[in-house]
Structures are given as structure tokens and as C-alpha cells.
N, CA, C and O atoms as a GROMACS GRO file, in nm:
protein
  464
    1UNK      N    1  -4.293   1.523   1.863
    1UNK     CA    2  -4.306   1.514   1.719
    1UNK      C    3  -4.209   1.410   1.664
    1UNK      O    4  -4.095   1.422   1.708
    2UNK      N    5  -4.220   1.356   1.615
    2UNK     CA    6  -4.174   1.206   1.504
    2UNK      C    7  -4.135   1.227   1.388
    2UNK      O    8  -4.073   1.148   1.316
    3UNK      N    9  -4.192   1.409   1.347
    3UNK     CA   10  -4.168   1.396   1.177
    3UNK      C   11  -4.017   1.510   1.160
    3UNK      O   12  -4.001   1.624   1.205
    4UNK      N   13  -3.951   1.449   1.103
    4UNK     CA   14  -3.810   1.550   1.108
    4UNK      C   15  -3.837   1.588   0.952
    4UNK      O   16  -3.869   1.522   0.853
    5UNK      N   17  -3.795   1.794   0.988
    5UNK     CA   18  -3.819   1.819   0.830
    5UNK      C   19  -3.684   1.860   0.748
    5UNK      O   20  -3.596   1.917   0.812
    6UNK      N   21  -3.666   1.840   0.629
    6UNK     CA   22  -3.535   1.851   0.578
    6UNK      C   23  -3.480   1.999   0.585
    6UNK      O   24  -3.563   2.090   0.577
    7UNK      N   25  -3.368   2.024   0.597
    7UNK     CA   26  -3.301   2.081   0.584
    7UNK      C   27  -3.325   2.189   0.435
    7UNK      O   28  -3.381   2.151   0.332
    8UNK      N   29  -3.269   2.325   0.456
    8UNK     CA   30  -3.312   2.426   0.353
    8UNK      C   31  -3.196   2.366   0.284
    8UNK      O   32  -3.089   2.318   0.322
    9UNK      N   33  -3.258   2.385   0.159
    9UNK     CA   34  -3.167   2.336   0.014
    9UNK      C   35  -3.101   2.478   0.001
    9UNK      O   36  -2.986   2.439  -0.022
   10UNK      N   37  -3.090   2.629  -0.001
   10UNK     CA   38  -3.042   2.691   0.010
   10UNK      C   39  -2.878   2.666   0.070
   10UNK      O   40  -2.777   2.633   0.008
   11UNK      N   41  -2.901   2.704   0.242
   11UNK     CA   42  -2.841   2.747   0.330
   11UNK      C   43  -2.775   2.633   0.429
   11UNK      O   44  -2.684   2.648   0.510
   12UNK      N   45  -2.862   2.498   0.395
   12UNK     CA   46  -2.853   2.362   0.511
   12UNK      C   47  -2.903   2.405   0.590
   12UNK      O   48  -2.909   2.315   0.674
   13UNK      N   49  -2.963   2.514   0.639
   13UNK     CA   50  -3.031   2.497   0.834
   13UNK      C   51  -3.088   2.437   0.856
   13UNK      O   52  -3.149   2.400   0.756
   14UNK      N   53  -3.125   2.377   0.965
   14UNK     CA   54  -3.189   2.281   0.983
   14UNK      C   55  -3.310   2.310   1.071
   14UNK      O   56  -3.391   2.226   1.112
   15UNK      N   57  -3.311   2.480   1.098
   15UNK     CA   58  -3.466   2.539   1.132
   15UNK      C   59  -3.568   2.550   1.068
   15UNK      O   60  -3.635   2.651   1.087
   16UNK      N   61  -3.602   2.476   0.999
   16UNK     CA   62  -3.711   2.459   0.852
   16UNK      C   63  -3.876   2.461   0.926
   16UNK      O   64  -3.901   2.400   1.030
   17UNK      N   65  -3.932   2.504   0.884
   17UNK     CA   66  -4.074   2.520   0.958
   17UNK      C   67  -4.182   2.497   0.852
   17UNK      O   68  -4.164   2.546   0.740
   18UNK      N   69  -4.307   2.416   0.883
   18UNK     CA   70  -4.384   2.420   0.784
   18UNK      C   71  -4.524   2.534   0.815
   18UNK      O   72  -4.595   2.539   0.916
   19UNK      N   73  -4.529   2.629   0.674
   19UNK     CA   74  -4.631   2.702   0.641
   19UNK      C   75  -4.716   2.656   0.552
   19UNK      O   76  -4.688   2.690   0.438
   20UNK      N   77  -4.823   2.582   0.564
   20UNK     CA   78  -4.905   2.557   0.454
   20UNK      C   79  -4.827   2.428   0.410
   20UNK      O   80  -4.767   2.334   0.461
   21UNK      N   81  -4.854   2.467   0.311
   21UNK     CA   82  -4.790   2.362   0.196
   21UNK      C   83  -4.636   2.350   0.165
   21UNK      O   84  -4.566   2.254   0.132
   22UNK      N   85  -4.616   2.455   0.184
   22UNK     CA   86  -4.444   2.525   0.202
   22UNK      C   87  -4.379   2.467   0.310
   22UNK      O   88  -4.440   2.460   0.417
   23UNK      N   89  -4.278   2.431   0.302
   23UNK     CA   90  -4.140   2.438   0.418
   23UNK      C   91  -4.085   2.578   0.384
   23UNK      O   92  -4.083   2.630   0.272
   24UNK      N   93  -4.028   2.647   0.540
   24UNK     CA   94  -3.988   2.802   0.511
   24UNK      C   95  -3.854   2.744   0.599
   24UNK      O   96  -3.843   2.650   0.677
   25UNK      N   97  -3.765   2.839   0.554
   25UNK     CA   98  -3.632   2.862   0.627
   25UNK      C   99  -3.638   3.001   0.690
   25UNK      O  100  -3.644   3.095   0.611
   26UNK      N  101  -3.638   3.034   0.850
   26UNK     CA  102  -3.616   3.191   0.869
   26UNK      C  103  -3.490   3.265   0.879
   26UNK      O  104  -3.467   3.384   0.898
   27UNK      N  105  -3.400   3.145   0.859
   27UNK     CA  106  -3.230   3.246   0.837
   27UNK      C  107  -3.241   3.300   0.676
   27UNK      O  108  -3.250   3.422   0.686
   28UNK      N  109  -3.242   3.267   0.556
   28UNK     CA  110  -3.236   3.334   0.420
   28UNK      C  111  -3.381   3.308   0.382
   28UNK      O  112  -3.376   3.327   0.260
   29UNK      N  113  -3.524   3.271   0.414
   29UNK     CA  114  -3.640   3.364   0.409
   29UNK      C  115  -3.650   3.259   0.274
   29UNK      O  116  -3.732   3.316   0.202
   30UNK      N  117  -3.604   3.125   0.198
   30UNK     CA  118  -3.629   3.048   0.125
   30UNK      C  119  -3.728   2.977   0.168
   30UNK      O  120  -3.723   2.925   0.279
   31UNK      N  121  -3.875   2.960   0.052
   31UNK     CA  122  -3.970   2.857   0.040
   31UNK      C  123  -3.973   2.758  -0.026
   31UNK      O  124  -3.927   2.779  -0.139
   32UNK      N  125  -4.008   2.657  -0.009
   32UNK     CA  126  -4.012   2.541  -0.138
   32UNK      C  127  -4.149   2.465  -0.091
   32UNK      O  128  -4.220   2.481   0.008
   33UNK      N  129  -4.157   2.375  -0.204
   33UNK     CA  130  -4.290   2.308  -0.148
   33UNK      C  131  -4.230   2.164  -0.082
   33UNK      O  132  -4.124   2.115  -0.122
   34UNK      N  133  -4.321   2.095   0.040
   34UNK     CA  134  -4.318   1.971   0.084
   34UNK      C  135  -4.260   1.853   0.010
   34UNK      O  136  -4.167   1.774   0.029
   35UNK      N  137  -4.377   1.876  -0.102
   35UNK     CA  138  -4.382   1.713  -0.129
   35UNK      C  139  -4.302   1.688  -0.265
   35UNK      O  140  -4.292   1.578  -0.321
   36UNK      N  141  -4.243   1.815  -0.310
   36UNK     CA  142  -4.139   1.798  -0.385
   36UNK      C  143  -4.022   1.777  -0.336
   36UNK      O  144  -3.943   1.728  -0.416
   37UNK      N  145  -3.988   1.794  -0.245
   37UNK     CA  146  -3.890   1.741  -0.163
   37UNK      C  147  -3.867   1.600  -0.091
   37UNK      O  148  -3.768   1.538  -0.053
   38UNK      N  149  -3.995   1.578  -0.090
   38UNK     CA  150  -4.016   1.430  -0.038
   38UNK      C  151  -4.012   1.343  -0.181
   38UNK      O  152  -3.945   1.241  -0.168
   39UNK      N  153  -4.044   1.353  -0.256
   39UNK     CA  154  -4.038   1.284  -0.375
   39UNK      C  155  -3.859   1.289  -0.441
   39UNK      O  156  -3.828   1.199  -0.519
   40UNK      N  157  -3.764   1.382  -0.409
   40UNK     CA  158  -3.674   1.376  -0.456
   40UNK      C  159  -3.631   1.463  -0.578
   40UNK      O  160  -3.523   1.480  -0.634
   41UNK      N  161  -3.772   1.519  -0.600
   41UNK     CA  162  -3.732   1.594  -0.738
   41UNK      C  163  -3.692   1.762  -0.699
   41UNK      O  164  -3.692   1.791  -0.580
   42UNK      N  165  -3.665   1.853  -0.786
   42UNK     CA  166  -3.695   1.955  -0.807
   42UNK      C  167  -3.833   2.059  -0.770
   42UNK      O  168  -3.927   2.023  -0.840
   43UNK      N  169  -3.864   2.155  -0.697
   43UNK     CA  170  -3.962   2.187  -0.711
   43UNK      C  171  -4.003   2.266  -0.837
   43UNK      O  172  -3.952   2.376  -0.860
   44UNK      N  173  -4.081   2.220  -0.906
   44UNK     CA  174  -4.175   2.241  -1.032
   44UNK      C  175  -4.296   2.319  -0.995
   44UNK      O  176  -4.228   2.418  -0.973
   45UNK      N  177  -4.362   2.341  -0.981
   45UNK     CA  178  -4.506   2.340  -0.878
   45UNK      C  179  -4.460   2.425  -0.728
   45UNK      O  180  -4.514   2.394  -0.621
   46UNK      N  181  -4.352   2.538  -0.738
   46UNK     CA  182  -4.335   2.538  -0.630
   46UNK      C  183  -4.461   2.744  -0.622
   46UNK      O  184  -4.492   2.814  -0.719
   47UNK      N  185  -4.480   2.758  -0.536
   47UNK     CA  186  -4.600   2.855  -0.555
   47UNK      C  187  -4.559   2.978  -0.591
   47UNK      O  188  -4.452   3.017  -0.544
   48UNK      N  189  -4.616   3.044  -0.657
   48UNK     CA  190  -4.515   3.238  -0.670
   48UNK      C  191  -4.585   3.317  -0.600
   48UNK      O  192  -4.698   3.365  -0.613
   49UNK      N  193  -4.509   3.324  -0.526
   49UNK     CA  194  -4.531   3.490  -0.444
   49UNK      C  195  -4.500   3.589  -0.480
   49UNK      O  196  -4.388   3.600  -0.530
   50UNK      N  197  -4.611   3.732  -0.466
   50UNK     CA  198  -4.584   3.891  -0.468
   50UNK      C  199  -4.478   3.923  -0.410
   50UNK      O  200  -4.420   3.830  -0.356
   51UNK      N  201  -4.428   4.033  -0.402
   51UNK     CA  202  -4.358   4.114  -0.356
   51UNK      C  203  -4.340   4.075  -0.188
   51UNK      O  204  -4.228   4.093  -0.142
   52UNK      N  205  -4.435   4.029  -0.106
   52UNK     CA  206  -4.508   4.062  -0.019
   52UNK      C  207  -4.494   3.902   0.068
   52UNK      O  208  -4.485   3.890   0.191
   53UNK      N  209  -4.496   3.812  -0.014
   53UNK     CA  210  -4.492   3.658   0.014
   53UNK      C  211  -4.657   3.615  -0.004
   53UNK      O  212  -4.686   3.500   0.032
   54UNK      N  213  -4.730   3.672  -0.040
   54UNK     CA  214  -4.885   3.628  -0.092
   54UNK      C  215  -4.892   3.540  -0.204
   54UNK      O  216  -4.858   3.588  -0.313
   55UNK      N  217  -4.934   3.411  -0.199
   55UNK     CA  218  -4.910   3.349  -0.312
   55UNK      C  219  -5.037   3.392  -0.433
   55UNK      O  220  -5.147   3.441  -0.405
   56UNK      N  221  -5.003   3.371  -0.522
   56UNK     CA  222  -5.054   3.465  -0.624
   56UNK      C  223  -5.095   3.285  -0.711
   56UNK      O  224  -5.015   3.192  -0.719
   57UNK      N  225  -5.262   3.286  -0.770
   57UNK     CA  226  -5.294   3.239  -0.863
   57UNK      C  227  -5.342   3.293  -0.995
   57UNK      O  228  -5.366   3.411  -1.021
   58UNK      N  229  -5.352   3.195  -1.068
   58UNK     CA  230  -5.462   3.241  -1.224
   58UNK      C  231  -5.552   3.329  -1.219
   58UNK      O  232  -5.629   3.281  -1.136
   59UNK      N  233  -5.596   3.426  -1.253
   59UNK     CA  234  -5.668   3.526  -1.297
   59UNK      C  235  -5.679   3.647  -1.196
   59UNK      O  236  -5.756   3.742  -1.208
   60UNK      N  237  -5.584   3.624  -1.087
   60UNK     CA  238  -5.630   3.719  -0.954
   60UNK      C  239  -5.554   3.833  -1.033
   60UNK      O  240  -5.493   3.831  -1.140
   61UNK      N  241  -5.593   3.971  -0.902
   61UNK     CA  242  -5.541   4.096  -1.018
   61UNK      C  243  -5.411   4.126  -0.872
   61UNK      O  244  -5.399   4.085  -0.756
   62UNK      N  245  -5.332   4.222  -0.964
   62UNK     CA  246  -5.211   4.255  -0.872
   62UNK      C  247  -5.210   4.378  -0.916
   62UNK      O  248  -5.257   4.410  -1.026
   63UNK      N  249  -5.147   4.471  -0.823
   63UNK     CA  250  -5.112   4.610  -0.848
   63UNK      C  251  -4.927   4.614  -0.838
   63UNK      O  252  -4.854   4.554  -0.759
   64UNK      N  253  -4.890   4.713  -0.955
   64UNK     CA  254  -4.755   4.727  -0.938
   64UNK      C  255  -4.722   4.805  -0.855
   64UNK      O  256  -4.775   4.915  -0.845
   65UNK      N  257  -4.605   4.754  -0.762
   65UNK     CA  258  -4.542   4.842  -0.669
   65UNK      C  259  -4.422   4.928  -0.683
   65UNK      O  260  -4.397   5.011  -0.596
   66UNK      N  261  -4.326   4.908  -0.816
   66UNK     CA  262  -4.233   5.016  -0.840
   66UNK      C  263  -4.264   5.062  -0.993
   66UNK      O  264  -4.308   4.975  -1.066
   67UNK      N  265  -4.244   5.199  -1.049
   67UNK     CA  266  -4.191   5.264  -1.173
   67UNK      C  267  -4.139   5.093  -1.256
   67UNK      O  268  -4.069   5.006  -1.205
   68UNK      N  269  -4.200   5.093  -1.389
   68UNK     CA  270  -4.143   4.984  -1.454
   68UNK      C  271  -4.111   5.066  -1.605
   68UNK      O  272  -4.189   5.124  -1.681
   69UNK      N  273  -3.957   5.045  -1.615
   69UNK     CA  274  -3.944   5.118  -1.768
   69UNK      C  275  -3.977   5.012  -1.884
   69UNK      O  276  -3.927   4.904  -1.854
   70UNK      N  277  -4.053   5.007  -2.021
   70UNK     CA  278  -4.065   4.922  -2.070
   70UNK      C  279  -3.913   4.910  -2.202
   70UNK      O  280  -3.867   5.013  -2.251
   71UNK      N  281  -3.871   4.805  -2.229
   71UNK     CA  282  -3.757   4.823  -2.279
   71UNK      C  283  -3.788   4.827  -2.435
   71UNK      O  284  -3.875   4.762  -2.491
   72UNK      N  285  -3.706   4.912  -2.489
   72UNK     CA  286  -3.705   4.956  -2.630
   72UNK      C  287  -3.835   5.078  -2.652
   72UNK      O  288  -3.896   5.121  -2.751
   73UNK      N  289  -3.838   5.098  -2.538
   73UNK     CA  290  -4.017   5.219  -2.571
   73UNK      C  291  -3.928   5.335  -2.481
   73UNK      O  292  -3.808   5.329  -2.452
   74UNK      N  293  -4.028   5.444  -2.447
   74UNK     CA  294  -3.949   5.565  -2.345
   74UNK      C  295  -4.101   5.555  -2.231
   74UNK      O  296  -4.118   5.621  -2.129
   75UNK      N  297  -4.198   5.446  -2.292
   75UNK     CA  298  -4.292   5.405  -2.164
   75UNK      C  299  -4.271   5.426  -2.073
   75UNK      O  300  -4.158   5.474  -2.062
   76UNK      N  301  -4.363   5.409  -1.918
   76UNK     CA  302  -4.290   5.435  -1.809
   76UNK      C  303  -4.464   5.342  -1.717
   76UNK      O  304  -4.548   5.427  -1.686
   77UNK      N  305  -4.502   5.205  -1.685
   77UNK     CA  306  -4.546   5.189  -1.620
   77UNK      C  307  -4.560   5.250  -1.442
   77UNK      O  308  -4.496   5.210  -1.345
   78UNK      N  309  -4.626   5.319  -1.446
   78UNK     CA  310  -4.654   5.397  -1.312
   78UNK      C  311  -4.699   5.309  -1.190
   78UNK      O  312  -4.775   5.215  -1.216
   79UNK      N  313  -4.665   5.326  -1.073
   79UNK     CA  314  -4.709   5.293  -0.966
   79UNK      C  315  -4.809   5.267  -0.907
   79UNK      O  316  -4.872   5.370  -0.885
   80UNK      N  317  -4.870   5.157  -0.859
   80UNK     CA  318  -5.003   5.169  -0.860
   80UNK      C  319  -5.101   5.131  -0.923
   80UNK      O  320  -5.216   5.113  -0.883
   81UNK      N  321  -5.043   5.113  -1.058
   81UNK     CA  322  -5.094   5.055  -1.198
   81UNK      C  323  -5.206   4.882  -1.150
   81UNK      O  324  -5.153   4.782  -1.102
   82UNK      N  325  -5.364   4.894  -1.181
   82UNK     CA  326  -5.391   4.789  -1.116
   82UNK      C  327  -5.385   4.691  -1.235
   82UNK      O  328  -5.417   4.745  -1.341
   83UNK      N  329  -5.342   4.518  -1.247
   83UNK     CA  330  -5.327   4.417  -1.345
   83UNK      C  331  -5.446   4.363  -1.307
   83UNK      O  332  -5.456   4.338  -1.187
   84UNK      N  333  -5.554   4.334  -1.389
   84UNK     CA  334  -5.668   4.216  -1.404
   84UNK      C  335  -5.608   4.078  -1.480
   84UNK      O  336  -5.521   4.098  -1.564
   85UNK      N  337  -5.656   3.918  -1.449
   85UNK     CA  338  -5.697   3.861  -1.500
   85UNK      C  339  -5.502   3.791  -1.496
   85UNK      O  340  -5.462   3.734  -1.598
   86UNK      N  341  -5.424   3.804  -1.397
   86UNK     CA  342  -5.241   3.727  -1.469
   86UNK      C  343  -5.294   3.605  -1.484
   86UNK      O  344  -5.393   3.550  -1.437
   87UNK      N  345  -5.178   3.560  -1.582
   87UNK     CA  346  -5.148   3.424  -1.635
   87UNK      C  347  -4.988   3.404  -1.555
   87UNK      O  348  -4.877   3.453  -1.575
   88UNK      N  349  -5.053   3.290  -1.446
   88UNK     CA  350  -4.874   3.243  -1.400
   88UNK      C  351  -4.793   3.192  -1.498
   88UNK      O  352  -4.843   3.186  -1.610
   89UNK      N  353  -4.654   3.144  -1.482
   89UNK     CA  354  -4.575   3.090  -1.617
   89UNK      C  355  -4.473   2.995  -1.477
   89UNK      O  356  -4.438   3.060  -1.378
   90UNK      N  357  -4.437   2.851  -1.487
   90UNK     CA  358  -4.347   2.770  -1.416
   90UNK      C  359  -4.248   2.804  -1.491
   90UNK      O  360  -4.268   2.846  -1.606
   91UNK      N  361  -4.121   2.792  -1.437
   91UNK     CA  362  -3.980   2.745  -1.477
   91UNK      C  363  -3.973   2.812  -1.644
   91UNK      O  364  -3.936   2.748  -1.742
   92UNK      N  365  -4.011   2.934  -1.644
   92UNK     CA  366  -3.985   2.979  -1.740
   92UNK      C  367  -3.875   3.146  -1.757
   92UNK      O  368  -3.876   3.238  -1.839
   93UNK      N  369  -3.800   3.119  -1.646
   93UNK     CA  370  -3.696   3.224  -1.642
   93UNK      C  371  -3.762   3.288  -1.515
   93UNK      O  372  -3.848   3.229  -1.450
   94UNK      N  373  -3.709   3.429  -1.482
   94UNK     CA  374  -3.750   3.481  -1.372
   94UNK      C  375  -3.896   3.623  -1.378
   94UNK      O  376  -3.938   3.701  -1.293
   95UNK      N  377  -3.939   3.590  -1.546
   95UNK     CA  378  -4.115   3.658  -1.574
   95UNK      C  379  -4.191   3.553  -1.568
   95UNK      O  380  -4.228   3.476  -1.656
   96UNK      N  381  -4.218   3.559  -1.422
   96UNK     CA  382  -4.304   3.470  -1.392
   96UNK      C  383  -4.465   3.492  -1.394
   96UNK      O  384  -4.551   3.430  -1.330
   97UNK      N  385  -4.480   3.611  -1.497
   97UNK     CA  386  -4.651   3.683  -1.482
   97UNK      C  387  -4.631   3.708  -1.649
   97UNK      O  388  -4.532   3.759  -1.702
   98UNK      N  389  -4.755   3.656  -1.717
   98UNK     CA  390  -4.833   3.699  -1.810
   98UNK      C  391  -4.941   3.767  -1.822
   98UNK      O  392  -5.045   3.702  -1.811
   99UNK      N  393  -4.950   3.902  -1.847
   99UNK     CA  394  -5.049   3.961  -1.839
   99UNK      C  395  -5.091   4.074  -1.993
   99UNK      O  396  -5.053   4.041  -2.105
  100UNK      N  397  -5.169   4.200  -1.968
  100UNK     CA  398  -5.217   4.272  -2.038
  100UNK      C  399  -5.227   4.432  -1.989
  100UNK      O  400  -5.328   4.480  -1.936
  101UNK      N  401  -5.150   4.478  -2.006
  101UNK     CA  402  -5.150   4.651  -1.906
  101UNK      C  403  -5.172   4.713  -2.072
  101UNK      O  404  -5.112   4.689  -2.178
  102UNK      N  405  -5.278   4.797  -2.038
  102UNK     CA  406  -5.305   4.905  -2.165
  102UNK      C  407  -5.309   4.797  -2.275
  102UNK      O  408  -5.234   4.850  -2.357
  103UNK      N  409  -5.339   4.705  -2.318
  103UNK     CA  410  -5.376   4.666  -2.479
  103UNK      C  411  -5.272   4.544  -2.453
  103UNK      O  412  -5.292   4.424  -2.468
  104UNK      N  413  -5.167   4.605  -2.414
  104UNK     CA  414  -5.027   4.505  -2.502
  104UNK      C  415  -4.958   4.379  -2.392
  104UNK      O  416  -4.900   4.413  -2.289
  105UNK      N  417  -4.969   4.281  -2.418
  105UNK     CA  418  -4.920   4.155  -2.365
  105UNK      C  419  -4.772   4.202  -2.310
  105UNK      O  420  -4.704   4.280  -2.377
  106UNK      N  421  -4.724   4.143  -2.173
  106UNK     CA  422  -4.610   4.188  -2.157
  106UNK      C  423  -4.606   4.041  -2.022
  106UNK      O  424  -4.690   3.960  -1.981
  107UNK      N  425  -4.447   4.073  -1.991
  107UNK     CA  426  -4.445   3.955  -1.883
  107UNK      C  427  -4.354   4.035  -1.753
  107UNK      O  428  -4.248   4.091  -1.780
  108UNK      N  429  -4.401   4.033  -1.633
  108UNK     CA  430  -4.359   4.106  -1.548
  108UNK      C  431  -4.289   4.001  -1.429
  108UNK      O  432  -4.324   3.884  -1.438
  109UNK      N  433  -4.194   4.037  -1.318
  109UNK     CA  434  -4.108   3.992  -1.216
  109UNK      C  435  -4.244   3.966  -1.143
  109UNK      O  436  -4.333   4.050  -1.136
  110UNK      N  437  -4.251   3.834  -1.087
  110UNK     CA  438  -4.375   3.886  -0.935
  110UNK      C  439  -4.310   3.949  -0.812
  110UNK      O  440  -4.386   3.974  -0.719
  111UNK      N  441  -4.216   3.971  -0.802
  111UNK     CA  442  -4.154   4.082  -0.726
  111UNK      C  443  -4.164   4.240  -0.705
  111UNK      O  444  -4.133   4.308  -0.607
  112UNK      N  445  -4.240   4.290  -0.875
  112UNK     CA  446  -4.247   4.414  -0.841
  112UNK      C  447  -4.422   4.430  -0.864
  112UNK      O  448  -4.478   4.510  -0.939
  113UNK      N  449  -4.491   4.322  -0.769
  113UNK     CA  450  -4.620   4.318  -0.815
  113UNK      C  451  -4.685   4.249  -0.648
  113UNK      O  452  -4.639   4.153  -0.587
  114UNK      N  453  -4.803   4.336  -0.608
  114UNK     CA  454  -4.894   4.274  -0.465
  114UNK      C  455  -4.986   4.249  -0.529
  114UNK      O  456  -5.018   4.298  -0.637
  115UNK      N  457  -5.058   4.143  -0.446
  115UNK     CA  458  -5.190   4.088  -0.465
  115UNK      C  459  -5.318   4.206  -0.424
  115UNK      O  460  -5.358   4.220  -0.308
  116UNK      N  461  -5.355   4.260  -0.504
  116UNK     CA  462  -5.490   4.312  -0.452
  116UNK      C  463  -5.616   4.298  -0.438
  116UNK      O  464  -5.681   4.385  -0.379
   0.00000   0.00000   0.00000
């Protein structure tokens, strides 16, 4: 092989492996995309994964995987709970899901959410 791949921006290792579109690191389990890295920039565009590492697009549905308290309510999103129809969000803090549970617009972690 001829093509040397960069180093994890994390950690520096230099065991970087390509999945897909992704470069993965398997010492701290960091993804980023290729060709943002080759270009020099930031990854912008880099993909969101579930809970699970499933990359998650526009309108697919996800089920929640932990108890979610909603803040300022005594709500209690339950387990299991299935989401139709998310709206992803880039570089907009760490609610990276726009969605609709029961009526009301809310923005959830994709961490506490699988692809179903």
C-alpha cells in the first residue's frame, strides 16, 4: 500500500483505519471523515452516529435507549419510546437531533438514541 493515513487528531496514533467514508482510531474509538482531513479543514460534514455507531440520516426513525427527564416539566420520556421522521442539526452544540415525541418539538443527544 502507497497510501499513508493520518494520524487520529484526538490521540496521534497512528493506527487509523479506513471504514467507509470515515477514518476510525481503535485506541479512543474516534471517527472523522476522510476528505475533511485531506482538505485541511475541520470536519463539518462529519456523520452522527446512534448510541451504537450506526450512522443516522434525515427522516430515519430512532428509538430511545435511556429514561430522558424533560427539563422544567416532571415529564419523564420512557424507554423504548419510538422517534419518526429526525431532523439532523451540524455543529450546533452537542443536540444533534431535531425531532417531535408526543406533539412537542424537542432536540435530543444521538447518544441516547438507536437506529430502528
Amino acid at each position: 500500500m502507497t497510501e499513508t493515513l493520518p494520524p487520529c487528531p484526538e490521540c496521534s496514533s497512528d493506527l487509523t483505519y479506513e471504514m467507509g467514508a470515515l477514518l476510525v482510531c481503535p485506541l479512543c474509538g474516534n471517527e472523522w471523515a476522510a476528505e475533511s482531513e485531506a482538505a485541511g479543514e475541520p470536519a463539518q460534514n462529519a456523520a452522527i452516529t446512534d448510541a451504537y455507531g450506526s450512522v443516522l440520516a434525515d427522516g430515519d426513525s430512532v428509538t430511545i435507549i435511556k429514561d430522558l427527564k424533560l427539563k422544567g416539566s416532571s415529564t419523564v420520556i420512557k424507554v423504548g419510546t419510538k422517534v419518526r421522521g429526525i431532523r439532523l442539526r451540524q455543529g450546533v452544540g452537542d443536540h444533534d437531533i431535531e425531532c417531535r415525541i408526543e406533539g412537542v418539538s424537542m432536540q435530543l443527544k444521538s447518544g441516547v438514541v438507536k437506529k430502528a
